[in-house]
Backbone bond lengths (Angstrom), bond angles and torsions (degrees), N, CA, C in turn:
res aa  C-N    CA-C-N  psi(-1)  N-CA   C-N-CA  omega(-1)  CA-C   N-CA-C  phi
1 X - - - 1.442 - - 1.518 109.16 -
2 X 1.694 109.46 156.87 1.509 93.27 175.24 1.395 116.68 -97.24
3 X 1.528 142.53 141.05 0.970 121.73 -163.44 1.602 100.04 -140.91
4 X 1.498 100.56 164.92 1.506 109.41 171.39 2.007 123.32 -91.67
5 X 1.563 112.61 83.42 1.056 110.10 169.64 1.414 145.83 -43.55
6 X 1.302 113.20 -1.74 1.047 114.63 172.48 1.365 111.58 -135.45
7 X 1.642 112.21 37.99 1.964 111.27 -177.59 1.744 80.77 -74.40
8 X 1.211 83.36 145.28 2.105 126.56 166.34 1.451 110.75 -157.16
9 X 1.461 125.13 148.77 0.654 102.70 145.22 1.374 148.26 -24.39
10 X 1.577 121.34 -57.30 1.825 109.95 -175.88 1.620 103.12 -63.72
11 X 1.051 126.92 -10.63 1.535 97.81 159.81 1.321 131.13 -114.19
12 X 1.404 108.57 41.01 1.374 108.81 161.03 1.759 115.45 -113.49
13 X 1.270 123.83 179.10 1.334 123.66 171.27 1.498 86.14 -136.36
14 X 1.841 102.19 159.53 1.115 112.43 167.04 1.353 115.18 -127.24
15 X 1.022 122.77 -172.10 2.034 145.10 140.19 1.262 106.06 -144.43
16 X 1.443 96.83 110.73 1.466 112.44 179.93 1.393 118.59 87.06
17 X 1.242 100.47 -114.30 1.583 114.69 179.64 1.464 105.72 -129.43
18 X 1.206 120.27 17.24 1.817 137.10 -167.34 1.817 90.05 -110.35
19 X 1.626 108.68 134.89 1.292 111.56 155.73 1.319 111.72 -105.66
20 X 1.540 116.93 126.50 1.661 125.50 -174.00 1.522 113.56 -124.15
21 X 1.177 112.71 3.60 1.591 125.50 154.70 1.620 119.60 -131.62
22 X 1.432 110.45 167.18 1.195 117.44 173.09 1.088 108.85 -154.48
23 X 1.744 136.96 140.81 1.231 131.00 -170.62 1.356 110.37 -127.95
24 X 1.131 138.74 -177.20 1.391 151.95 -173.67 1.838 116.18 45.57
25 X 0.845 124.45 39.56 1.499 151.89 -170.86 1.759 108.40 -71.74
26 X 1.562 112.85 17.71 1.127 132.91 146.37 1.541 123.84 -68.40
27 X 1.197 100.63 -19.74 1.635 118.31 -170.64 2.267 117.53 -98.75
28 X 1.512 90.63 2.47 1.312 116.83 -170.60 1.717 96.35 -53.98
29 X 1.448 132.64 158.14 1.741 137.29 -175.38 1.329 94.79 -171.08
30 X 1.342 86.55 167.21 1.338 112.36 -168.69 1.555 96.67 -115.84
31 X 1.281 142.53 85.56 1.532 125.81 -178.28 1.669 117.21 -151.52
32 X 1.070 111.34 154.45 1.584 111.85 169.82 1.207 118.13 -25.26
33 X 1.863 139.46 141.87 1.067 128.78 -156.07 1.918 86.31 -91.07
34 X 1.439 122.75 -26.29 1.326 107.21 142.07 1.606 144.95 -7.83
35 X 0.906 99.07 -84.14 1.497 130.73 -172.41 1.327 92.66 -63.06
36 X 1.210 118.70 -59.28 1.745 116.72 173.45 1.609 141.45 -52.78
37 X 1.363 95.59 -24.48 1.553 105.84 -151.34 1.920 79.69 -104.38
38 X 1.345 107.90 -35.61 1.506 111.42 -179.20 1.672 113.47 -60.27
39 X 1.459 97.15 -49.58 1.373 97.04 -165.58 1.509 100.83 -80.02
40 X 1.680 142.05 -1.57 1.477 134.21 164.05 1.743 109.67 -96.75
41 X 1.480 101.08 -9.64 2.042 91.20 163.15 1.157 118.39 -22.90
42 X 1.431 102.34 -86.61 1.892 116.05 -158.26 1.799 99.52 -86.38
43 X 1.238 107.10 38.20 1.889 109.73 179.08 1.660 112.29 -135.13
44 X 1.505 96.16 -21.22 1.860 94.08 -162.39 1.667 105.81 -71.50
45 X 1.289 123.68 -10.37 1.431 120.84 175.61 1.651 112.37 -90.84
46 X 1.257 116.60 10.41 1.456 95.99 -164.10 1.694 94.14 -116.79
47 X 1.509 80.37 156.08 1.888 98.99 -166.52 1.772 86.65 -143.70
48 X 1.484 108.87 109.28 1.786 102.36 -175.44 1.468 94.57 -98.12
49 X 1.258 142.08 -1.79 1.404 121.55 138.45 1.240 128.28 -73.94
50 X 0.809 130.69 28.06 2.163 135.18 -173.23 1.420 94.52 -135.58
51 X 1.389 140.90 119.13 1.532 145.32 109.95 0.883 123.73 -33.46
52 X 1.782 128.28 -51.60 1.554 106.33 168.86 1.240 156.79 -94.18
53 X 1.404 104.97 39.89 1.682 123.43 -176.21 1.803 84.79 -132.15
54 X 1.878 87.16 149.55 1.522 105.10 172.27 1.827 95.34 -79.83
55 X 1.438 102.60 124.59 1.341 127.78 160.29 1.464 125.37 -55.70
56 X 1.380 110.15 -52.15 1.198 108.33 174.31 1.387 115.26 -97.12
57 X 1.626 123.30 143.67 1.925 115.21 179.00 1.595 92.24 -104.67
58 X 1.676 90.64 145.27 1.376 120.93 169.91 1.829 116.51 -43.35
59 X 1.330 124.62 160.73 1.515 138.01 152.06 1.665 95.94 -16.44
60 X 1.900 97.91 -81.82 1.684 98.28 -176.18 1.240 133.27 -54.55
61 X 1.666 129.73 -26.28 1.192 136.22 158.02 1.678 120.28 -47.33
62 X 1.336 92.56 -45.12 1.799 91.21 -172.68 1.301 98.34 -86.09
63 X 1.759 138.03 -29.71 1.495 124.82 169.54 1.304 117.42 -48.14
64 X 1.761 123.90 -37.29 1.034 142.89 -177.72 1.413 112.83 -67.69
65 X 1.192 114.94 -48.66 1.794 119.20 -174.13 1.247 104.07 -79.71
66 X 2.013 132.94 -27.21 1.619 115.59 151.98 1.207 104.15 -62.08
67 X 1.261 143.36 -61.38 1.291 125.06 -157.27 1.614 125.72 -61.61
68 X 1.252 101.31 -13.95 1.415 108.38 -176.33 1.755 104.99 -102.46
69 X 0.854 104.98 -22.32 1.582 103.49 158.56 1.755 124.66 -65.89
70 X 1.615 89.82 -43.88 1.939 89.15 -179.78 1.741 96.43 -70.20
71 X 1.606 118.62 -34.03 1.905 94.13 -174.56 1.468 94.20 -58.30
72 X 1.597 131.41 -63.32 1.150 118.51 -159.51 1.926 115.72 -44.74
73 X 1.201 100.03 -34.45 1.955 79.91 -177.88 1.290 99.47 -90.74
74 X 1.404 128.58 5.79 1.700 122.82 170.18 1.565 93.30 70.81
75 X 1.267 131.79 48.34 1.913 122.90 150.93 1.864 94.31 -167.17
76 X 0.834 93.87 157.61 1.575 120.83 -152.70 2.264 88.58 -98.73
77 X 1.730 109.09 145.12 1.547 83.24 -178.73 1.715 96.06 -80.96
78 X 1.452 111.96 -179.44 1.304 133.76 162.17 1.759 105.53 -55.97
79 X 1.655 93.71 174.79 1.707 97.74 170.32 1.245 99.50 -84.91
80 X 1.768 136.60 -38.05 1.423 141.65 -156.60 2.045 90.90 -77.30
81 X 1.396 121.15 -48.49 1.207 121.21 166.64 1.386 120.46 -36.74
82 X 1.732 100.45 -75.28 1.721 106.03 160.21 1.243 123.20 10.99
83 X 1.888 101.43 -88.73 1.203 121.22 -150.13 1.804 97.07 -86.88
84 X 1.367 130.66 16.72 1.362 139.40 172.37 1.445 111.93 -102.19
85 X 1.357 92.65 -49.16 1.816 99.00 -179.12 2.048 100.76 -65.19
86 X 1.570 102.38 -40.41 1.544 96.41 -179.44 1.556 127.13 -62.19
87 X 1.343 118.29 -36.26 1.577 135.93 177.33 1.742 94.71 -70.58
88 X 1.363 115.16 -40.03 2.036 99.21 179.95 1.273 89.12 -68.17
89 X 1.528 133.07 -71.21 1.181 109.53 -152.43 1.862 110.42 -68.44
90 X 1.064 157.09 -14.72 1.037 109.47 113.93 1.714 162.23 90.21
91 X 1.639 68.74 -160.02 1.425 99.88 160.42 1.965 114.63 -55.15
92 X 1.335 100.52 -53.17 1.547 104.59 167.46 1.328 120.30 -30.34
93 X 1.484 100.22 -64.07 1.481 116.22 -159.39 2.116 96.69 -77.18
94 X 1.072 105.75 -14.19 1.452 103.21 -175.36 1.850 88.42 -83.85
95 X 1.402 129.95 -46.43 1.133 107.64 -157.36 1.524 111.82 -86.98
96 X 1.739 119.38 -4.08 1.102 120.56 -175.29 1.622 94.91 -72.31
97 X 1.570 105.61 -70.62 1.550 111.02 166.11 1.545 117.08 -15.88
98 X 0.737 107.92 -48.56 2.303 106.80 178.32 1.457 93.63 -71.90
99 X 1.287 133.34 -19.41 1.345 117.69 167.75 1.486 141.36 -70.27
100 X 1.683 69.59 -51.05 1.466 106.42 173.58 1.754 117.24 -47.50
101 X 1.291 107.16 -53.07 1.800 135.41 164.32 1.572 112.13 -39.92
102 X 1.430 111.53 -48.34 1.240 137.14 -174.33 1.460 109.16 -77.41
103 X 1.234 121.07 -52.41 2.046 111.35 163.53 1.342 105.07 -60.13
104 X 1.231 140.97 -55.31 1.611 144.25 -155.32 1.583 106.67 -147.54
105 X 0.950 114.83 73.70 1.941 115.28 155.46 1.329 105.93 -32.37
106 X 1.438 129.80 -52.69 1.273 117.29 -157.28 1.135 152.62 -98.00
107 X 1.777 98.54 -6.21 1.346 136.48 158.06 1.357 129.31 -108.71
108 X 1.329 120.99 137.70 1.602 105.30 179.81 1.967 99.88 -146.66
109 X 1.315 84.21 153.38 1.486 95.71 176.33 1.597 98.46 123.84
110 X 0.942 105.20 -24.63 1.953 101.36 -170.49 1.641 94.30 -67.14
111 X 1.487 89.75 155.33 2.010 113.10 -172.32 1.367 113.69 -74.52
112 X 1.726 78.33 107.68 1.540 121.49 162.84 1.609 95.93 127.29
113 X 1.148 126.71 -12.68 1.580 117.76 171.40 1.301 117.33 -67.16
114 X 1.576 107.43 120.25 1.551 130.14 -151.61 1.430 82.97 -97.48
115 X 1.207 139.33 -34.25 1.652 132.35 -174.49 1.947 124.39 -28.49
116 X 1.591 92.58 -50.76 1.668 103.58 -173.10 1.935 81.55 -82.19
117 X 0.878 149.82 -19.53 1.514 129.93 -174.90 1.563 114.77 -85.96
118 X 1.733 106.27 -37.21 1.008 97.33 169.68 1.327 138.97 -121.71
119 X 1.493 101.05 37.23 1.846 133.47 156.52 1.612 91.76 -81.39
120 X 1.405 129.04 -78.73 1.360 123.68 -167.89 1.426 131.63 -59.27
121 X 1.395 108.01 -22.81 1.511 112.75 -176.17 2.201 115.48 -121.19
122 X 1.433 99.12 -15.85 1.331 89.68 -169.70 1.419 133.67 -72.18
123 X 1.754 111.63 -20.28 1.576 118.06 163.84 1.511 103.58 -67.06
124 X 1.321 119.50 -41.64 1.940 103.20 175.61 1.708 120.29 -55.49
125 X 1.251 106.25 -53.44 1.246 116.12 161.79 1.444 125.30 -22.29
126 X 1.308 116.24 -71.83 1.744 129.41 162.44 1.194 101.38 -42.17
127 X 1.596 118.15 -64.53 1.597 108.44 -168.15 1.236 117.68 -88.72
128 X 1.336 132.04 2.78 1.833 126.26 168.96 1.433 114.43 -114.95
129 X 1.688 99.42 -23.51 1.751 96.91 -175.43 1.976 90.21 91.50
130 X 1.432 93.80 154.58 1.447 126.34 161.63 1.515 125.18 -84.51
């Protein structure tokens, strides 16, 4: 599927509860709805111009945003999918984390630092799936 790698919140606009823009569309792919939906889990909440919203979403947030993606295409992923969509996301959260390291080595936990999420949760992840 083609997808938008870098949907977050800050680049969408709304009315209402409807999204009717989308921005940064440099980030557009061609990839498994897998590979996609995994690697925007631990990303679809973050807005790096906003301080006051949590940046990064919880375990249950990103279980929630796959699951609400498979009702929207009406089919549920595979187990072989699963464990694809689970290793991108990930991979995500590993490469945000090298970022994350890269503004502040010396503190962690501040909003949007993927580090404490994916120290505590990312070997389950690999081995249970999302």
């Amino acid at each position: 599927m083609v997808g938008h790698f870098d949907f977050r919140i800050e680049h969408l606009r709304f009315e209402g509860n409807k999204i009717v823009a989308s921005f940064d569309w440099d980030s557009l792919h061609y990839e498994s709805a897998a590979v996609l939906i995994g690697t925007l889990a631990p990303h679809f909440t973050a807005d790096w111009q906003r301080d006051n919203i949590v940046r990064a979403p919880s375990i249950l947030e990103m279980e929630n945003f796959v699951t609400e993606f498979e009702a929207a295409r009406s089919a549920p992923f595979t187990k072989d999918e699963r464990r694809l969509l689970s290793a991108a996301c990930v991979y995500a959260m590993a490469y945000t984390a090298r970022c994350n390291h890269a503004l502040n080595s010396r503190e962690e936990g501040w909003n949007g630092d993927l580090r404490p999420l994916l120290r505590t949760h990312g070997n389950r992840l690999l081995e249970q799936g999302l």
